[in-house]
N, C-alpha and C positions, 0 to 999 in steps of 0.2 A: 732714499728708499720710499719708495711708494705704500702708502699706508691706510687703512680704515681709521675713523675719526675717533674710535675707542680701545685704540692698540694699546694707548699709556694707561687706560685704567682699569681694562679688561684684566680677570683674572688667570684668561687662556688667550690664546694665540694662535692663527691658522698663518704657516708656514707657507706662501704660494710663489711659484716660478714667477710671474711678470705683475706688470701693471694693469694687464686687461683682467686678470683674476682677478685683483681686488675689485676690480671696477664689476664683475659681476658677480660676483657674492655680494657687494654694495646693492645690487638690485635686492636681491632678496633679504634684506635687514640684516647682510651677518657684516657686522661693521668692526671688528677686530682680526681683519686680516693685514699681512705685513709680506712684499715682495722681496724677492732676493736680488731682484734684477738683475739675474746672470747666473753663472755655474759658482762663484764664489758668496761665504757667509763673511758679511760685514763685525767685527771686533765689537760693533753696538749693537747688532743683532745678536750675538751669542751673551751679550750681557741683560739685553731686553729679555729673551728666551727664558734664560738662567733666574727671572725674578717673578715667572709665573709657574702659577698654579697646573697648568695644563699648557701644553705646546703641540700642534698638531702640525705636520708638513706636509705638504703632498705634491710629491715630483710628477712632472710633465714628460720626463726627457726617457722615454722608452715604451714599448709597445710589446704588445706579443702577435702573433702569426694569426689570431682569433680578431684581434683590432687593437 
């Protein structure tokens, strides 16, 4: 999994679709983000998730008629 350099010690956790999210939330200083890379949640990810404080996710894979 593709990760920001403060996944392990952050107290929360941003949930992203690919690699290019982490890479650009990286631009902007948010460096505890963690990819899924793919439609499946990895057994170490729901364990990482499960030992913080805040977990945020935010899916990619849908759209409304507006954009």
């Amino acid at each position: 999994m593709t990760a920001g350099p403060n996944v392990t010690e952050s107290e929360a956790i941003i949930i992203v679709e690919g690699r290019n999210d982490v890479r650009n939330l990286l631009k902007y200083d948010i460096k505890n983000a963690i990819a899924t890379m793919g439609s499946g949640i990895m057994p170490e990810l729901v364990e990482l998730a499960a030992s913080k404080k805040t977990v945020t996710a935010k899916s990619l894979g849908f759209s409304t008629p507006e954009g």
